[in-house]
C-alpha positions in Angstrom: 44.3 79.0 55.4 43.0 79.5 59.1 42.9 82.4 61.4 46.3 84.6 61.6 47.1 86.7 64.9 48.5 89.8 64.0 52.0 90.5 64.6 53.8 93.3 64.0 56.8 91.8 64.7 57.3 88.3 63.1 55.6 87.0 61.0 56.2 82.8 60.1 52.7 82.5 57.2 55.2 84.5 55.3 58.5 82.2 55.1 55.8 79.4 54.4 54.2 81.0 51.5 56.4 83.3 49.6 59.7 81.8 50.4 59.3 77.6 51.1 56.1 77.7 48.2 57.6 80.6 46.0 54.2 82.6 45.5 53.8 86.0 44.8 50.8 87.2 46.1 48.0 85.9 49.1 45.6 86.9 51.2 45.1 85.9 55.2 42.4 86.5 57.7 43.9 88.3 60.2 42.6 88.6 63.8 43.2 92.6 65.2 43.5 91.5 69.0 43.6 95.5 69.7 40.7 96.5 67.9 38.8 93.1 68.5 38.0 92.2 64.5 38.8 90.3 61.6 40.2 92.2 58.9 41.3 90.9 55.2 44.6 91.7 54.1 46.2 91.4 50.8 49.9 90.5 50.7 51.7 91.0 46.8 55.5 90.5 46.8 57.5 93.8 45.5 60.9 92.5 45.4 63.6 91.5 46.9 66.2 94.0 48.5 69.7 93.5 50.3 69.1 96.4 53.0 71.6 97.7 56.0 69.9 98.6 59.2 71.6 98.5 62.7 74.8 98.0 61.4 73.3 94.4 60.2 73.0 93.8 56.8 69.8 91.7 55.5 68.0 89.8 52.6 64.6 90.8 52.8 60.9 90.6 51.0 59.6 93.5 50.3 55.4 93.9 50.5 52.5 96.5 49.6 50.0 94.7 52.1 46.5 96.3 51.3 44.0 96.2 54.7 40.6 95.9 53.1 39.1 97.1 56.8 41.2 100.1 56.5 42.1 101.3 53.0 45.5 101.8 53.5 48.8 100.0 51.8 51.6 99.7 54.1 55.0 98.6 52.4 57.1 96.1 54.5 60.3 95.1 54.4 60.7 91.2 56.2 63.5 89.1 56.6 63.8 86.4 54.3 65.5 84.0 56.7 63.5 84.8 60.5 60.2 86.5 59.2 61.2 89.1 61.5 59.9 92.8 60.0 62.6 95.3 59.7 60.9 98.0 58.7 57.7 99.3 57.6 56.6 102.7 55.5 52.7 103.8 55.6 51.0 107.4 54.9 55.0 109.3 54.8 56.1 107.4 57.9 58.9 104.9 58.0 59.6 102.7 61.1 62.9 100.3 61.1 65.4 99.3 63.4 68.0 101.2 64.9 70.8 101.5 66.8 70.5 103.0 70.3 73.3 105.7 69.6 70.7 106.8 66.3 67.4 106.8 68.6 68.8 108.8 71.3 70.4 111.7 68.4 66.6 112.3 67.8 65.5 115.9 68.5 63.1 116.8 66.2 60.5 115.7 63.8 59.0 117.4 60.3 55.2 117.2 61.0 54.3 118.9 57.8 52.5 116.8 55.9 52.3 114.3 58.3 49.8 115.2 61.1 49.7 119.2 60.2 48.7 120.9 57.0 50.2 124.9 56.4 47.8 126.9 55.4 49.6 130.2 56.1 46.2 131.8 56.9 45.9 133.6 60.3 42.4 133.7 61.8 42.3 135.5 64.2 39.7 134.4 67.0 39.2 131.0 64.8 37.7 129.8 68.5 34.5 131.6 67.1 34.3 130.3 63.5 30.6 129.8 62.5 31.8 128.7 58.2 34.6 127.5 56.8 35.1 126.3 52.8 38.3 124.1 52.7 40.0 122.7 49.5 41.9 119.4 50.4 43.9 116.7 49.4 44.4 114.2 52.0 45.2 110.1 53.0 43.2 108.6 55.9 43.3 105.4 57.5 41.7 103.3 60.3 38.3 103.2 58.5 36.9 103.1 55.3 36.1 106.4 54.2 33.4 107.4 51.3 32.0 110.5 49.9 28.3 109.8 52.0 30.2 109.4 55.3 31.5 112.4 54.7 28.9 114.3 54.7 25.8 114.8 57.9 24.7 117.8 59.3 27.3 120.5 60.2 29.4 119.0 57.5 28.8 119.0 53.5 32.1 117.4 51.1 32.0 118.0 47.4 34.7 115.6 45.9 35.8 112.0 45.4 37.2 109.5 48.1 39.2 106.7 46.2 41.0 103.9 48.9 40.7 106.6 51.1 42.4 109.3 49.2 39.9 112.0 49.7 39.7 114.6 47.3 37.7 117.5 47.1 36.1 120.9 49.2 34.8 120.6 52.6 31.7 123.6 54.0 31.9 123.8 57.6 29.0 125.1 59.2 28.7 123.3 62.7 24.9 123.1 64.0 25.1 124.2 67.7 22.5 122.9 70.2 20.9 125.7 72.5 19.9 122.7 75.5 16.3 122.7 74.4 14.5 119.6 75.6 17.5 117.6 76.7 16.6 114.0 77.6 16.4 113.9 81.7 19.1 112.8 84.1 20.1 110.0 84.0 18.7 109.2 80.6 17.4 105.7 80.1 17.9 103.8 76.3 16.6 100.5 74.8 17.9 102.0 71.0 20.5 99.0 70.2 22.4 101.2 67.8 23.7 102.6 70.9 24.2 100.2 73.4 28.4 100.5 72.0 28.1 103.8 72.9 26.6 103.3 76.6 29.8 100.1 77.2 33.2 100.0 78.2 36.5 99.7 75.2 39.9 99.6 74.5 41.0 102.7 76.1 37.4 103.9 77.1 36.9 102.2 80.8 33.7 103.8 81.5 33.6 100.7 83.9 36.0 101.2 85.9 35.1 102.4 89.7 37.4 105.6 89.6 35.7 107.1 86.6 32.1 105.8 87.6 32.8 107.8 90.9 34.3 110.7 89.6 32.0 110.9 86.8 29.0 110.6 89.7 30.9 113.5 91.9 30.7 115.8 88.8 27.3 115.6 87.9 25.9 114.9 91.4 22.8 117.8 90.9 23.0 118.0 87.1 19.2 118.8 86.0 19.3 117.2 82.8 21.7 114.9 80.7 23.0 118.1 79.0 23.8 120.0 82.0 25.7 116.6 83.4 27.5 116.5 79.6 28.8 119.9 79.6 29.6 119.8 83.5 32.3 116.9 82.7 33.6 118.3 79.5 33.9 121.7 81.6 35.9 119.5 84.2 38.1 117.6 81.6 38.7 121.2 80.0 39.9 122.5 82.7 41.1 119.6 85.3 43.4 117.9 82.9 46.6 119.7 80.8 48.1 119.3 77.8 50.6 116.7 77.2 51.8 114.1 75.0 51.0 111.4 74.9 50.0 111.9 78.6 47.5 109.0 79.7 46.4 108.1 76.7 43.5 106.0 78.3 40.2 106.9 80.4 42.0 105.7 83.4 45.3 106.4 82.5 44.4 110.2 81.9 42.4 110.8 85.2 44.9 109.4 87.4 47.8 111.8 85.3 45.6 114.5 85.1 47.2 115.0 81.3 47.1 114.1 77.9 47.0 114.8 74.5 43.8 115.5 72.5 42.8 111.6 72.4 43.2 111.6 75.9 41.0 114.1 76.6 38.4 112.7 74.2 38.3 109.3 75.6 38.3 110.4 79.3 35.4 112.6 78.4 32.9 109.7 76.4 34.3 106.9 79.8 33.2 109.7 81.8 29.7 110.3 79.9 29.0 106.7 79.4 29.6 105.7 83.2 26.7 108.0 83.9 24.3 106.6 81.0 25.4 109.3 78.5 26.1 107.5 75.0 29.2 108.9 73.8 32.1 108.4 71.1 35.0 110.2 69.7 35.2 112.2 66.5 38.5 111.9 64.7 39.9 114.7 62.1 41.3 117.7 61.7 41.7 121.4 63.4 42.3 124.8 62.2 44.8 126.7 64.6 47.4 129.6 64.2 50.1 127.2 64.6 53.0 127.2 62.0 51.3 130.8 60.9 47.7 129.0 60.7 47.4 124.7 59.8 45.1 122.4 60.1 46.6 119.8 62.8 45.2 116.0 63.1 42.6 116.3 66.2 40.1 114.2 68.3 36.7 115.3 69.5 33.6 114.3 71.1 30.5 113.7 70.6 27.6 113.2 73.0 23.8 111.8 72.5 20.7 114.3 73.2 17.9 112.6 72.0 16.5 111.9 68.8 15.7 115.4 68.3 18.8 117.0 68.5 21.2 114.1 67.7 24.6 113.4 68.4 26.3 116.8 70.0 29.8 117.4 69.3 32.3 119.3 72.4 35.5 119.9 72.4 36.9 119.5 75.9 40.7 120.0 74.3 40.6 123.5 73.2 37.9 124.7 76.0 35.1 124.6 73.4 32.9 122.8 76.4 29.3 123.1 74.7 30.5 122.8 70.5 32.8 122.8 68.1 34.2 126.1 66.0 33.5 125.5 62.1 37.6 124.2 61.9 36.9 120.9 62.9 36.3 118.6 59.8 35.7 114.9 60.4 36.6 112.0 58.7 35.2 108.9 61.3 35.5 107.4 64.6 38.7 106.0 64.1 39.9 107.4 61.2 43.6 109.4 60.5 44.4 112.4 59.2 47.6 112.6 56.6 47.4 115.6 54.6 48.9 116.4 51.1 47.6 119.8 50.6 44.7 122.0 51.9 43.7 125.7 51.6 41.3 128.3 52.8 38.7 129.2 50.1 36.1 131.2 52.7 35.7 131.5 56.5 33.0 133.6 58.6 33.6 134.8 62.2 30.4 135.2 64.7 30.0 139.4 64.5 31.2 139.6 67.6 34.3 137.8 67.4 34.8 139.6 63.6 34.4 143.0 65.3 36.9 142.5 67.8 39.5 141.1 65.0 38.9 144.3 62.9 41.8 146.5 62.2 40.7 149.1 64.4 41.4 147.7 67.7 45.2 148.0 66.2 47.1 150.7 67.8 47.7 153.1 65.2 51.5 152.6 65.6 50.7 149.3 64.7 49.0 149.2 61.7 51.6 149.9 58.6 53.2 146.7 60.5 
């Protein structure tokens, strides 16, 4: 009844309880070494299933093991006689063992559904979105999700959020901060809300003497915390490439000089909080004209200005170095994105940008097309 250590690949509580004791359902207090918490998870015994995997055939327990922490219900399949997990299934994605020969056939992967939603709306210059009204249907996991922390300013969400099934129409409309009265550089805090922001994490070394020094180089002459913000997402933008995964960390993306979206994020905040910046990362979803226009599971960040204007969000990714286009919807800080349906109701372009999408700048020859 003590302490469990996760462990994604064998797990002994289980031979103890549901096969020595015969139960059927208990839960365990399980330590998450990689996130650092305590998380209560419900274990109820499906059934049992004679499965083939690997050319190996096994008798194994089959789970729904609900995460209180996170929402989410991951089925698992475990082998009666070893505890050893064979495979897994959690928002449309199965993991079990497999033979070399069967890894290396693996070319490509359906992403619909999984981390990108078709719209099959084109937008063109979505870069420059100031509204957007979005119908969805989605899963998320990592934290628990409701209908108030879902909504802030930039962001309203009309709907229902059930175990993290969200439900319900999203109105973009992002607030975008001019640079008036930015706190001075560097800033000084005593607010203990944000001290997390201000210290080193899992995959955010703002500690670390390369990103303390590089961080220093870039905003060496910055005249005020904003300046120095959007002088290192300007760098991040355009210093490091797009890749995946690429170096996944702070530390690991600076010294690859590419990465994926969550890369990018997390070099950015190590970079902002090694100069007294409070940072964090925003995780969601982004339009794009991908697949013909889809939203696509995305990572952002968000910088501290003050009490005034609140936390800033920059999207060092897709170049957006001073704010975010009205695609981005956000569902936490370490939240997922696992669509089941979503769709366009209403979007707004600046003028600008609407002018220069207009049908007139098509070449006549064009324009039947």
């Amino acid at each position: 009844d003590g302490l469990i250590f996760d462990n994604s690949v064998k797990s002994v509580f289980i031979l103890e309880d549901f096969v020595d004791e015969k139960i059927t359902e208990k839960s365990y207090k399980i330590f998450d070494y990689l996130r650092g918490r305590i998380t209560d998870q419900n274990y109820k015994l499906v059934e049992n299933e004679s499965i083939e995997l690997a050319d190996n055939n096994y008798e194994a327990l089959v789970f729904d093991v609900y995460n209180n922490t996170d929402c989410t219900t991951t089925r698992t399949w475990v082998d009666k006689s070893t505890g050893y997990t064979l495979q897994f299934e959690i928002m449309n994605r199965k993991i079990y063992l497999a033979k070399p020969e069967v890894i290396k056939k693996i070319r490509t992967v359906d992403l619909d559904n999984t981390i990108f939603a078709r719209v099959d709306q084109h937008i063109p210059g979505f870069m420059d979105m100031e509204y957007c009204k979005v119908k969805a249907e989605l899963r998320s996991a990592g934290e628990v999700i409701t209908v108030e922390s879902l909504n802030f300013p930039g962001q309203k969400f009309e709907g229902t959020v059930v175990d993290n099934y969200i439900k319900g129409v999203f109105e973009i409309e992002p607030i975008i901060y001019d640079g008036s009265n930015p706190p001075p550089f560097p800033p000084s805090y005593d607010d203990e809300g944000l001290k997390k922001y201000l210290e080193p994490e899992l995959y955010i070394e703002s500690d670390h003497p390369d990103i303390i020094a590089k961080a220093e180089e870039i905003t060496s002459g910055a005249t005020d915390s904003w300046d120095a913000a959007v002088r290192l997402s300007t760098w991040v933008g355009k210093e490091i490439s797009g890749a995946v995964p690429g170096g996944t960390t702070a530390i690991g993306t600076l010294r690859s000089r590419d990465g994926e979206c969550g890369s990018h994020s997390r070099l950015l905040a190590g970079l902002c909080r090694a100069v007294g910046i409070p940072s964090r990362l925003s995780i969601g979803c982004m339009y794009s004209p991908w697949y013909g226009g889809s939203f696509g599971q995305h990572a952002w960040t968000e910088v501290y200005m003050g009490e005034e204007a609140g936390w800033v969000a920059v999207d060092a990714t897709i170049l957006e170095f001073d704010y975010v286009d009205a695609g981005h919807i956000k569902f936490g800080v370490t939240a997922s994105f696992h669509p089941v349906n979503m769709e366009i109701i209403e979007y707004r372009l600046s003028d600008e940008a609407a002018e220069k999408a207009s049908i007139s700048d098509i070449p006549e020859e064009y324009k039947d097309c």
